[in-house]
Residue frames as qw, qx, qy, qz and C-alpha x, y, z in Angstrom:
[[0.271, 0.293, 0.842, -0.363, 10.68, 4.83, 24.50],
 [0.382, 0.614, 0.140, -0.676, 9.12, 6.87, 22.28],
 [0.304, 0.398, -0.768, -0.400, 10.79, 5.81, 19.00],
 [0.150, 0.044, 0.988, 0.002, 9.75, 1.59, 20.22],
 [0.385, 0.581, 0.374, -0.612, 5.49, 3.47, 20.50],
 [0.507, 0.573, -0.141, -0.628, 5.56, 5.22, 17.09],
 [0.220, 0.251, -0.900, -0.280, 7.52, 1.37, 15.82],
 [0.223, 0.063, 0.857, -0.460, 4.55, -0.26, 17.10],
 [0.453, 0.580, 0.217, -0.642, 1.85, 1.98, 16.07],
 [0.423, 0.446, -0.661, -0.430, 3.68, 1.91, 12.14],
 [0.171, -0.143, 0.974, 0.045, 3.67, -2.21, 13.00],
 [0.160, 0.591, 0.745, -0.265, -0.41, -2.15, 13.44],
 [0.209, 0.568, -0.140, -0.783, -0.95, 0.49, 10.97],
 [0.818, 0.394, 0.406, -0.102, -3.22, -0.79, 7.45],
 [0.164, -0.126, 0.587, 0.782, -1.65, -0.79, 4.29],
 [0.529, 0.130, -0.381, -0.747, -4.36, 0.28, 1.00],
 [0.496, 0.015, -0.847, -0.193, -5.03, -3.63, 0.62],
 [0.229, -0.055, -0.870, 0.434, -5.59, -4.35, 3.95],
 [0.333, 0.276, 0.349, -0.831, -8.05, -1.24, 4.55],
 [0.610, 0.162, -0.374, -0.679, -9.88, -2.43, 1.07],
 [0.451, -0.182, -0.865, 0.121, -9.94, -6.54, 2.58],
 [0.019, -0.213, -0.822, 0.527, -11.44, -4.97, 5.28],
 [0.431, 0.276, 0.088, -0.854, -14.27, -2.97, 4.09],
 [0.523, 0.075, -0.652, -0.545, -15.43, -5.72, 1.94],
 [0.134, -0.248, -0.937, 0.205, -15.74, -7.85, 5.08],
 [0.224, 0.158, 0.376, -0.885, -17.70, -5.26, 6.37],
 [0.545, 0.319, -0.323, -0.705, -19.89, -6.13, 2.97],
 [0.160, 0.189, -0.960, -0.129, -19.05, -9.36, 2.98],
 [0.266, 0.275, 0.726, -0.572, -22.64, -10.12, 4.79],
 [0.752, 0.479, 0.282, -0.353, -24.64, -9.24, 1.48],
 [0.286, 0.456, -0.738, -0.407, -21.99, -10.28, -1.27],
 [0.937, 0.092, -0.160, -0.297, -23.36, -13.57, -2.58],
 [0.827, -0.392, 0.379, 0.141, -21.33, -16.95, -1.00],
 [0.851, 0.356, 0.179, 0.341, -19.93, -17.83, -4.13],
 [0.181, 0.913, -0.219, 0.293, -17.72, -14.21, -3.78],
 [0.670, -0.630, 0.300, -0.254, -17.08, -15.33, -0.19],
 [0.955, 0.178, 0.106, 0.211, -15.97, -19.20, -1.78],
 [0.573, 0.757, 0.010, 0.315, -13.76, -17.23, -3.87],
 [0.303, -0.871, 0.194, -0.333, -12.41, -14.82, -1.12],
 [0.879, -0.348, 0.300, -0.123, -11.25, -17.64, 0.82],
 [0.948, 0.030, 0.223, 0.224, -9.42, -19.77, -1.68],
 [0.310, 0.743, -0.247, 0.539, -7.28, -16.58, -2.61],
 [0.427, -0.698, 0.524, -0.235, -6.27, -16.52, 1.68],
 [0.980, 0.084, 0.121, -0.131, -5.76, -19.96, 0.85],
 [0.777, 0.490, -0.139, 0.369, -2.99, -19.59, -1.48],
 [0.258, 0.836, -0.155, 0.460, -1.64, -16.87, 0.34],
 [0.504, -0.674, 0.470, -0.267, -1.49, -17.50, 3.88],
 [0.953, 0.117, 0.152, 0.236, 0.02, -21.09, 2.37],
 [0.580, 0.456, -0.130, 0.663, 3.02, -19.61, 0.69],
 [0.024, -0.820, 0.301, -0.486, 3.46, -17.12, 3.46],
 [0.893, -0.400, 0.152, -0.137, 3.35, -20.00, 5.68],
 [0.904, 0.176, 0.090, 0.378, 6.27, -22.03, 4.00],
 [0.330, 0.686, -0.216, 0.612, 8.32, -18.31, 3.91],
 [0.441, -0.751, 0.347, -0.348, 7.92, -18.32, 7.73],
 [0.865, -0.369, 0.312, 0.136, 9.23, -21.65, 8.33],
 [0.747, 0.445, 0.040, 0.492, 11.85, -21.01, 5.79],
 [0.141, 0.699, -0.355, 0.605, 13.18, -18.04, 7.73],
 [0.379, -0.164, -0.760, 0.501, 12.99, -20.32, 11.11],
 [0.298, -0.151, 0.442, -0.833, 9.72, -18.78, 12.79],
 [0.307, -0.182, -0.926, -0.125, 7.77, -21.97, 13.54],
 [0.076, 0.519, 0.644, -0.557, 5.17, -20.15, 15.79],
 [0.379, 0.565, -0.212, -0.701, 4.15, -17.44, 12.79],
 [0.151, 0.096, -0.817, -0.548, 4.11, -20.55, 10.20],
 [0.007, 0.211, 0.957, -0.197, 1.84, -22.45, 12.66],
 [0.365, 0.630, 0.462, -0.506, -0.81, -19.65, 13.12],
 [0.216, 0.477, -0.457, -0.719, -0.58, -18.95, 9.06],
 [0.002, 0.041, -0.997, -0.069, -1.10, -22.70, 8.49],
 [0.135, 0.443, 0.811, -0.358, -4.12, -22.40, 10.81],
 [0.462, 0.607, 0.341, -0.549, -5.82, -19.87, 8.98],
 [0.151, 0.208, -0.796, -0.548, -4.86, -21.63, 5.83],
 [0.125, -0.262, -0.957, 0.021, -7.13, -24.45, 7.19],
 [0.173, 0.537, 0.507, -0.651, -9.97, -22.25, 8.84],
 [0.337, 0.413, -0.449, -0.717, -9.96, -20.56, 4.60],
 [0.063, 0.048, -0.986, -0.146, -10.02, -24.28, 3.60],
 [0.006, -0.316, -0.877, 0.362, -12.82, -24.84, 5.60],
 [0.345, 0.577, 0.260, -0.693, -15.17, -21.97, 4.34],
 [0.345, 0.396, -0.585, -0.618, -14.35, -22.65, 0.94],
 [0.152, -0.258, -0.954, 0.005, -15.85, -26.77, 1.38],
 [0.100, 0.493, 0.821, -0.270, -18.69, -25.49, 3.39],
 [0.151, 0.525, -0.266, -0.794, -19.09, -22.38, 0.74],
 [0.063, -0.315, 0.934, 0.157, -19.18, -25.36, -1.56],
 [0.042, 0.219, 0.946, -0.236, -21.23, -27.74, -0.21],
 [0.238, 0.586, 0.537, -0.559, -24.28, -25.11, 0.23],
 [0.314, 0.468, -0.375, -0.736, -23.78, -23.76, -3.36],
 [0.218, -0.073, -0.890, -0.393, -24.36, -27.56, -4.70],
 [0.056, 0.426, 0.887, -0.169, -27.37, -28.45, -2.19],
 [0.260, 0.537, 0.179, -0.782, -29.22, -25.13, -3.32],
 [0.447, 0.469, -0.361, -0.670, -28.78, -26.13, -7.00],
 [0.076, 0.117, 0.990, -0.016, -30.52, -29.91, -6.18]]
């Protein structure tokens, strides 16, 4: 029972990358949109190709929610977008 705990914990445990993605959100409130834009269309790519490796190894619930925050990325990057052009009318 123990051993399944400490596999858990390790499961939920950050990696470097993960702890440095998060501290920027923390920041992410004054970085200028156009970082933010940026930010986005990099989860874009990724959670896209990780998407297409989950349904390629047959886990069609993990592609689906990857997918979705492909689209939710998508979606900040347009309205990221959008406000960067109507500011510079």
């Amino acid at each position: 029972m123990l051993g399944a705990s400490s596999a858990l914990l390790g499961a939920f445990a950050m990696t470097g990358l993960a702890k440095s993605l998060a501290s920027q959100a923390d920041k992410s409130f004054d970085a200028p949109r156009q970082d933010q834009a940026e930010l986005a269309a990099y989860i874009v790519e990724m959670t896209g190709e990780l998407a297409r490796l989950a349904g390629d190894a047959g886990l069609p619930m993990l592609a689906y929610f990857l997918n979705l925050a492909r689209v939710e990325a998508q979606i900040a990057v347009r309205e990221t977008d959008r406000s960067v052009l109507q500011r510079g009318m």
